[in-house]
C-alpha positions as a Python dict, from the first residue, in 0.01 Angstrom:
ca = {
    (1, 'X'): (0, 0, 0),
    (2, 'X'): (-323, 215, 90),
    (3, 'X'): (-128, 583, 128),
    (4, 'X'): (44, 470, -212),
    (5, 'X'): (-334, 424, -371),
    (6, 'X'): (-398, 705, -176),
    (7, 'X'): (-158, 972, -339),
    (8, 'X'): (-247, 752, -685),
    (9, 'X'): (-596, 840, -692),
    (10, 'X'): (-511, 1228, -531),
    (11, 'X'): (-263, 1288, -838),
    (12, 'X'): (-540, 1144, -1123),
    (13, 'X'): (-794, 1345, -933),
    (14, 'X'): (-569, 1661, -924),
    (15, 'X'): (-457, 1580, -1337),
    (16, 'X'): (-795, 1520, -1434),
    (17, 'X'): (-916, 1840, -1292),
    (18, 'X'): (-597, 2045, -1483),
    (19, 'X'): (-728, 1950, -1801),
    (20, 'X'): (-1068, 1945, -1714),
    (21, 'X'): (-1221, 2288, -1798),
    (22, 'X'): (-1435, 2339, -1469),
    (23, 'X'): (-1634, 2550, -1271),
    (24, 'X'): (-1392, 2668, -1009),
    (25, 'X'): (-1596, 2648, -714),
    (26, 'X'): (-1639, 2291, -805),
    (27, 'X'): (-1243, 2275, -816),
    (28, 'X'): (-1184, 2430, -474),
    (29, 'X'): (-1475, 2183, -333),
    (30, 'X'): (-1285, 1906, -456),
    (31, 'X'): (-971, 1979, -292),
    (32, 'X'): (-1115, 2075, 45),
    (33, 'X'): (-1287, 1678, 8),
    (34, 'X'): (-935, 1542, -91),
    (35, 'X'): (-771, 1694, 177),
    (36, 'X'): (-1044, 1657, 489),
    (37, 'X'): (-1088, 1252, 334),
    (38, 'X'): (-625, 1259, 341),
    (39, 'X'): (-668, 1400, 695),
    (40, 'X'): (-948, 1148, 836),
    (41, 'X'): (-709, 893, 697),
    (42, 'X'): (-398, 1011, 850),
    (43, 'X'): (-584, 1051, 1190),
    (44, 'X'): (-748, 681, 1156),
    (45, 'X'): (-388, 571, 1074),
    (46, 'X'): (-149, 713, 1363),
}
């Protein structure tokens, strides 16, 4: 149930920032949160 909310939230993050027009800096910082948060998880997890 969470890593489904999980991948929920990281593909309206990811769409929202497609047809967002933004700064890409701001983009890249984004995904380098998403993915540190995904591998916290994953490490809290196993």
């Amino acid at each position: 149930q969470r890593s489904r909310q999980m991948s929920d939230t990281a593909r309206n993050l990811f769409n929202l920032s497609s047809l967002t027009d933004i700064n890409n800096d701001t983009f890249i910082n984004e995904i380098y949160t998403l993915i540190s948060n995904t591998a916290y998880l994953a490490s809290i997890i196993q």
